[in-house]
Structures are given as structure tokens and as C-alpha cells.
N, C-alpha and C positions, 0 to 999 in steps of 0.2 A: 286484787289491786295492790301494786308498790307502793304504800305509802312513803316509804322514802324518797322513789324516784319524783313523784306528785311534790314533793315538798321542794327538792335541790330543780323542779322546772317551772314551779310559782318562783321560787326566790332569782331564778333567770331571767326572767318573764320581767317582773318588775324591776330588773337594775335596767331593762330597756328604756322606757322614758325618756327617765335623766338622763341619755345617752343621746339624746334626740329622733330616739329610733320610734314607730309605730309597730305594735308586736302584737299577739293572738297566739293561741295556746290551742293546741288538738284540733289541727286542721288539716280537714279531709280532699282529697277531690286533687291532689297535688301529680298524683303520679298514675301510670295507665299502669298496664300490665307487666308483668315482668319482662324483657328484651326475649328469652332463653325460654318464654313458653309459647305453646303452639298455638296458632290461631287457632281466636274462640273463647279459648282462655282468660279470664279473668283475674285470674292469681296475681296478686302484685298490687292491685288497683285499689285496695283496701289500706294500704300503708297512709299511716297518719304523722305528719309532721308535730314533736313535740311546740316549738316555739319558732314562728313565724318572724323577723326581725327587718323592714326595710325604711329604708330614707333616700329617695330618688336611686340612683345606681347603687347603689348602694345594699346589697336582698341577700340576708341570710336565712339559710334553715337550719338550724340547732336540733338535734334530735342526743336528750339527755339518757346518760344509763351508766346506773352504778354497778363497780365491778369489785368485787371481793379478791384480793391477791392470797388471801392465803389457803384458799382450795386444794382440794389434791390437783388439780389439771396445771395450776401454778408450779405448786412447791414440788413436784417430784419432777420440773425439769434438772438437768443437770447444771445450767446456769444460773437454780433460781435467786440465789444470792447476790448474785451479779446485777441481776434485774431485777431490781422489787418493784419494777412498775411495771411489769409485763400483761399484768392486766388491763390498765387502762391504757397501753399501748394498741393490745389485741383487738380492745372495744373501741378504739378510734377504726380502726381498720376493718374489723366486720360492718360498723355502721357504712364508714365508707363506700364499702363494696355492697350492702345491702342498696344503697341510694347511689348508687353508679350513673341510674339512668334520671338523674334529677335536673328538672326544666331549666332551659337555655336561661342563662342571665341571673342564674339564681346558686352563690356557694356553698356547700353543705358542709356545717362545722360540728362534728358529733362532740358533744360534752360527754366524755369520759372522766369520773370522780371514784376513787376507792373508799373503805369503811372508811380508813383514816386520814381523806380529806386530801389524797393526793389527785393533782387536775393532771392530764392527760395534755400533750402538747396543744391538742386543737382545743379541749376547753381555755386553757391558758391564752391562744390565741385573739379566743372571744372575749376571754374578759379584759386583755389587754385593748381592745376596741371600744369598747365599752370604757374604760377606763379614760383615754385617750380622748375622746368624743366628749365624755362626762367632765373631764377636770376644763376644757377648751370653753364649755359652756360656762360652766361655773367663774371662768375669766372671763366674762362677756366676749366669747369671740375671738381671744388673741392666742395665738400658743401658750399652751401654761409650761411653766418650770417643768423639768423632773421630778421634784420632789413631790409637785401637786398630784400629777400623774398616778406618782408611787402611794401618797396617801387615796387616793380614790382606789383605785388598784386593792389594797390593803383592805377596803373597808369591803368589796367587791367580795373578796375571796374570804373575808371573816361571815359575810351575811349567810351565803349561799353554805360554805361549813357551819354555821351553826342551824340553818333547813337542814342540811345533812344528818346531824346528832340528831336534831330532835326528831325527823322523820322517820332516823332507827328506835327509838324509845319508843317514839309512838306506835311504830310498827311490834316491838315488844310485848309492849301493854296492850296492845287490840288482842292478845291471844288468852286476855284474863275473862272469861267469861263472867256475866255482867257489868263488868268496867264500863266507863263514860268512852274509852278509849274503843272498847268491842263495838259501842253504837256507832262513833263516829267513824269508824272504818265500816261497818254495812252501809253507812248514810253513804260515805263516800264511792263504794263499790257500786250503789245501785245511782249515783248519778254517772258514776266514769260510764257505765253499761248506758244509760242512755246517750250517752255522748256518741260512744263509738258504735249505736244503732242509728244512728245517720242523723239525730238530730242538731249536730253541731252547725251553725252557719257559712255556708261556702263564704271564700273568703272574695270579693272583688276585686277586680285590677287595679293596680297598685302605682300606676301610670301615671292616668286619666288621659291619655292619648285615644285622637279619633281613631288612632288604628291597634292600641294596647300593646305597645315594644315593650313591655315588661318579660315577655313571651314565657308567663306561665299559667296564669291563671284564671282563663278565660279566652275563648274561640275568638279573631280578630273582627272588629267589627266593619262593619264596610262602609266607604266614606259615603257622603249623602248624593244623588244622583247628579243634582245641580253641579257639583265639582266639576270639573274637569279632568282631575289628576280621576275620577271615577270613572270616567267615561268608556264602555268599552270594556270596563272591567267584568267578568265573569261573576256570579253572584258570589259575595261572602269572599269577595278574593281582599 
């Protein structure tokens, strides 16, 4: 288990809220099989969304992953000077293209964060939304300043990096045998393992539409017979 990553996508997770957003964490059941495997195939079907984030049209999926820059696969490019974020550029772009095939109506924004706290355009994106949404609220509703913005912004990207540090520490110190840190990292391995053996809760349609235009999360359901917009219609259509 990444106790890192576990920490920078609870600290995600929770600036939703305040943001006006309804959010969930390791949700399964999002995505079918991969495009590129062969009928039959299952492979793909298994991808779990880290952090679930919607408010009417409004429907992100955030899939978080911390990326180390200073690797050999980084530093022995010939640019890597140039580019010290080539990592969490890389890890926007593989999440990207991993979630290619992700449900209609729904944007996939990968959080990309290095050891030291650097966000990746699409994490930046996110938390400028969040941001945004959060200071508006906090104005009962009206556009806030920029500077509101900038402080919620600020306080946004101080929480989620200090999840980060302490995630690495703690990740650290779980490698001390007997430590308080070694149990709560099995505690925590053996509930992630039940999570991702299918006990997490499918998540419900995020609509509440007779017919569920959310179009991800559940099979459409079919209007009641009595209609007439039903009439004639094929079953489940």
C-alpha cells in the first residue's frame, strides 16, 4: 500500500465539501474493459477511480499519483534541467491515456504531485476549482475578490502538501519494525485489500433523472409504462 498516495487523496477528498462538491473515494464499477482488448476480456474493468467529485454538470474524476523527478528515467534525459517537472507532466499523461475511455459526461483530471510538492497542470487545475467554488461560497454566493480566491487556493495547496510530507514520513517509519507506524500500515493494507476485493459501495446515479443523463453510472432506467413519452418503447430502452 502507498501511504503517501492514501494521504495526498484523503487530503483531496476532503477540500471537496467546502467546494460544494459531493465526493467518494475508491470507486469501482466506473469503467468496462479496456477499448484495445479482445472480446471476452475483462482486463480494464477492474480500474478504480481514486476520488469521485460532482455537483449537477458539473462530474470529476481525480485519479491521484505521486511521481518522484529525480529517478534515473527522469534525470538521464538530456533536457532534464530544463524540465524539472517532467514527471508529474508524464503522470498527467499516462493517467490520461490510461482513462481514455472514461463515461460520457464525466472529466478525468489526474493529480499529479512530486516528493517536493510540485502539482502537475491538471492537479493545479483542480484545486483552482475547488478554490473558486470554495471562496464563492464562503461569500454567500457572490463572486469573491481575487485575493479570496488566492487565499483559499493557498490554504488548498498547504493541506494537501503537508498529506504529502507526512504521508512520506509515515511511509518511512512503517519500515521500522515494531513501530506504531509498521501496524498502522498493515492495518491500513489489509483494509485497502478489502476495499479493492469488491467490498466498496457502487456508487448511484448522480442525476436522480427518470432516465439517469448523468450517463455513467448505472444502466438507464426506463420510464413507467403509464407515460407516454414510454409507449412503444423497447424494454430498458
Amino acid at each position: 500500500m502507498n501511504v503517501t498516495h492514501d494521504h495526498v487523496k484523503v487530503a483531496v477528498w476532503d477540500a471537496c465539501p467546502a467546494a460544494g462538491f459531493r465526493a467518494k473515494m475508491e470507486v469501482p464499477h466506473l469503467f468496462g474493459p479496456f477499448p484495445t482488448e479482445p472480446t471476452g476480456s475483462a482486463r480494464g474493468s477492474e480500474r478504480r477511480m481514486d476520488v469521485v467529485a460532482w455537483d449537477r454538470d458539473l462530474r470529476f474524476l481525480v485519479d491521484v499519483t505521486r511521481r518522484d523527478g529525480a529517478t534515473a528515467t527522469h534525470l538521464d534525459r538530456a533536457d532534464a534541467l530544463a524540465h524539472p517537472l517532467r514527471g508529474v507532466l508524464d503522470g498527467d499523461k499516462e493517467k490520461l491515456d490510461y482513462y481514455a475511455d472514461h463515461p460520457h459526461g464525466w472529466t478525468v483530471l489526474p493529480f499529479s504531485v512530486d516528493t517536493q510538492c510540485a502539482f502537475s497542470p491538471c492537479a493545479r487545475q483542480f484545486m483552482g476549482i475547488l478554490a473558486q467554488r470554495t471562496a464563492r461560497r464562503n461569500n454567500g454566493g457572490e463572486p469573491p475578490k481575487g485575493f479570496e480566491v488566492a487565499r483559499v487556493r493557498r490554504h488548498i495547496e498547504r493541506t494537501v502538501g503537508c498529506a504529502l510530507m507526512r504521508g512520506q514520513a509515515n511511509q518511512i517509519l512503517s519500515f521500522v519494525d515494531g513501530s506504531p507506524h509498521a501496524a498502522l500500515a498493515r492495518a491500513g493494507a489489509f483494509t485497502q485489500a478489502r476495499t479493492r476485493a469488491g467490498r466498496a459501495p457502487r456508487l448511484t446515479c448522480v442525476c436522480s433523472s427518470a432516465t439517469c443523463v448523468c450517463g455513467a453510472l448505472r444502466a438507464p432506467q426506463p420510464l413507467p409504462a403509464a407515460q407516454p413519452a414510454a409507449a412503444g418503447a423497447p424494454p430498458g430502452a
